[in-house]
C-alpha positions as CSV (number, residue, x, y, z in Angstrom):
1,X,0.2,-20.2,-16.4
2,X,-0.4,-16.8,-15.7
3,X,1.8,-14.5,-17.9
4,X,3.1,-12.8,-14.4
5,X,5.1,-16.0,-14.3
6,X,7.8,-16.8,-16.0
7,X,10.0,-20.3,-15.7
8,X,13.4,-19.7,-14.2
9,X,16.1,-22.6,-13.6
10,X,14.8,-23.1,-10.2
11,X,11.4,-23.2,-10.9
12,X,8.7,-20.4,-11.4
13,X,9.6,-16.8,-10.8
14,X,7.7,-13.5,-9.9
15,X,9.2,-11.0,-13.0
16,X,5.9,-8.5,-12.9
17,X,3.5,-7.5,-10.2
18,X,0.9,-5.8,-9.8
19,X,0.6,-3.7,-6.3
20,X,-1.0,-0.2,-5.0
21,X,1.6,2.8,-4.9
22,X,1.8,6.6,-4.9
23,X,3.5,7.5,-7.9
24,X,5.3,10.9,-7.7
25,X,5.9,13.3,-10.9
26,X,8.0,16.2,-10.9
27,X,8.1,18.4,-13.7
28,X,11.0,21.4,-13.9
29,X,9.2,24.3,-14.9
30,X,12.7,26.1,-15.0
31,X,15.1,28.7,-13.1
32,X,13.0,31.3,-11.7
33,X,16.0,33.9,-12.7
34,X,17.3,35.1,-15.7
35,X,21.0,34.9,-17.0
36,X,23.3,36.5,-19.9
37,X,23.2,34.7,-22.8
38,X,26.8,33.1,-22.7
39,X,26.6,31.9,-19.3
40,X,23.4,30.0,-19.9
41,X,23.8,26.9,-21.0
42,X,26.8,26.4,-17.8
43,X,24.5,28.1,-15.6
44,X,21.8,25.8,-16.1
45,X,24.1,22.5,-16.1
46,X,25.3,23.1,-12.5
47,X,22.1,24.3,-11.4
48,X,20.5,20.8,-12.9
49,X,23.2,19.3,-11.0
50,X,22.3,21.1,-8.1
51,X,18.7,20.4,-8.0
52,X,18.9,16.5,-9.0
53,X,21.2,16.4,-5.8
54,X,19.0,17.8,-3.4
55,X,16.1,15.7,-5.1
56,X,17.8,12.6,-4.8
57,X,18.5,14.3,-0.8
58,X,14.6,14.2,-0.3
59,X,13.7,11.0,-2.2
60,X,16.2,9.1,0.4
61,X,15.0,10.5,3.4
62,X,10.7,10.2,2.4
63,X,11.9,6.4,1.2
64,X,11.0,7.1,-2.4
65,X,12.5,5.1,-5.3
66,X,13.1,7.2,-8.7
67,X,11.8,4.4,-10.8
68,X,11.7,7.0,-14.5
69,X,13.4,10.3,-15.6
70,X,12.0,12.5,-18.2
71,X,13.4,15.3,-19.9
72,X,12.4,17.6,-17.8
73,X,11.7,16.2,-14.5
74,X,11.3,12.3,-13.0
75,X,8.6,9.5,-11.7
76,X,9.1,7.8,-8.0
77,X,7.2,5.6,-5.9
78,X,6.2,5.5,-2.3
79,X,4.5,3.0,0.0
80,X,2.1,6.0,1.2
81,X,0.4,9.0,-0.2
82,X,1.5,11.6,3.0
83,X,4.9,10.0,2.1
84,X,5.0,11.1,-1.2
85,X,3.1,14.4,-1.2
86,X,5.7,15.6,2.3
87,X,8.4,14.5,-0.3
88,X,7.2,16.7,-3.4
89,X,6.5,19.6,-1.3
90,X,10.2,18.9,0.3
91,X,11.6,18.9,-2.9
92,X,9.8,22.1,-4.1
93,X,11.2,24.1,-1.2
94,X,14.5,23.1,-1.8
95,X,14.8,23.6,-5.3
96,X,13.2,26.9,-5.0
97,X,16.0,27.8,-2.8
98,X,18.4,27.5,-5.5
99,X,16.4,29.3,-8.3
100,X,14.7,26.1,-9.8
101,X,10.5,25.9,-10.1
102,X,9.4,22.5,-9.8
103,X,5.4,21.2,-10.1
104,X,3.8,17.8,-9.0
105,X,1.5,16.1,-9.7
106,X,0.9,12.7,-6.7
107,X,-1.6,9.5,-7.4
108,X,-2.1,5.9,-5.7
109,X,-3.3,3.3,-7.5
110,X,-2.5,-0.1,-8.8
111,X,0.6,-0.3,-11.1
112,X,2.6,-2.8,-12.7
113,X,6.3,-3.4,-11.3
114,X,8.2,-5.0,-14.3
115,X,11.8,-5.3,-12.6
116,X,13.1,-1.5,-12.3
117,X,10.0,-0.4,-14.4
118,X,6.8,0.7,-13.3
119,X,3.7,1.5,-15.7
120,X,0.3,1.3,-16.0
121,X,-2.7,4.1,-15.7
122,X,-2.0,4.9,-12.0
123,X,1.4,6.1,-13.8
124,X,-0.3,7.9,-16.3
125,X,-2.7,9.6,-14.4
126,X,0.2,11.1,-12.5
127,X,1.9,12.6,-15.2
128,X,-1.1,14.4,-16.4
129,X,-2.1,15.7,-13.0
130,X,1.7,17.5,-13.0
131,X,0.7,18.7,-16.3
132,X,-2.7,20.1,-14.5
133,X,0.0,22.0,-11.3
134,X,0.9,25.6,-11.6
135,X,4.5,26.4,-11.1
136,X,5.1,25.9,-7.7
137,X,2.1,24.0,-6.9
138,X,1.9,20.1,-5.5
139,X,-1.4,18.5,-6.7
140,X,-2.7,15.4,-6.4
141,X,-6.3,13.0,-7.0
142,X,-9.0,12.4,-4.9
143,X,-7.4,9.1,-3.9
144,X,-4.9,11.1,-2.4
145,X,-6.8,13.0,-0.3
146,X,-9.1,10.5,1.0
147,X,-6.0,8.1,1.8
148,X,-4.2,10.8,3.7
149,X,-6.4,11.0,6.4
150,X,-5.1,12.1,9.7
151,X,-1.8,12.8,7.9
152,X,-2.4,16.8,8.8
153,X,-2.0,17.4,5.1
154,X,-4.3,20.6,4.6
155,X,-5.8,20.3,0.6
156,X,-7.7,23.3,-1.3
157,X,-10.1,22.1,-3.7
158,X,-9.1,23.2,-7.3
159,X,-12.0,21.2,-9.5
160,X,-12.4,18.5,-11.8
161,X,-10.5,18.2,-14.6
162,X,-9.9,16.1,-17.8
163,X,-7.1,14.3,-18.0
164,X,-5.7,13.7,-21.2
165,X,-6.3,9.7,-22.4
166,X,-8.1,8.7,-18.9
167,X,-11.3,8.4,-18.5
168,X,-13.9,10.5,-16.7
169,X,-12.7,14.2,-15.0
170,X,-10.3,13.4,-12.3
171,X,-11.0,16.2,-8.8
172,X,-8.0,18.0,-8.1
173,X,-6.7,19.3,-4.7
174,X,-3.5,21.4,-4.3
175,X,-1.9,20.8,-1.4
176,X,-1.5,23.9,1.3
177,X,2.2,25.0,2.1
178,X,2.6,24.5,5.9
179,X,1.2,20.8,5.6
């Protein structure tokens, strides 16, 4: 039996599966302004609050799912690349309008769905190609790119880079405000 299938009471079941996504990570690079030392702290909570809002805003209307939060930004999933890269860049603009500076870093590949849970290296590559984005900059793989297509997405090439426990150097586009 493969171990994707798992005996349920009315026969077999589908618990894990293994499909091609765009997987979305958004790191919070922080608020672009400065504040007096007692305010900070509330300051910050209320502009979290404000900015996971107007995330959640853009997720819903690019039909992403958050599927992960980290401490200091989130993973979601899209059926399509443009999807998801018109979503980060959606999101930067409107975080940046309330102070916050965001990066992203946007791959397809294969990845496991375990339930609510996705993993696997397509979700790992993402997070190191946020890690690879300047403040205020949506970057994402070759993959991307090439499956975006006709999208009118404009990229700039930015080089290949190493990403941290993957294989091979990974080419790097940043995608052009305006797309």
């Amino acid at each position: 039996m493969p171990s994707s299938l798992r005996r349920n009471e009315q026969g077999f079941g589908l618990v894990e599966l293994l499909i091609a996504l765009t997987v979305l990570a958004v790191g919070i690079l922080g608020v672009a302004s400065a504040f007096m030392s007692g305010m900070v702290t509330l300051r910050r909570a209320g502009q979290t609050a404000t900015a996971t809002a107007l995330a959640d805003r853009q997720l819903e209307r690019y039909r992403g799912v958050e599927v992960d939060t980290t401490g200091d930004g989130f993973l979601a999933m899209f059926d399509g690349p443009a999807r998801a890269v018109r979503c980060a860049l959606a999101i930067k603009d409107a975080l940046a309008e309330v102070g916050v500076v965001i990066r992203a870093g946007v791959h397809t590949s294969e990845v496991e769905l375990a339930g609510h849970n996705v993993r696997g290296v397509g979700v790992h590559i993402a997070a190191r190609v946020v890690t690879a984005a300047q403040p205020d900059e949506v970057l994402v793989t070759r993959v991307v790119r090439d499956l975006a297509v006709g999208s009118g997405l404009r990229f700039a090439e930015r080089g290949r880079h190493a990403l941290k426990g993957v294989p091979g150097e990974w080419e790097l586009l940043s995608v052009a405000d305006g797309s």
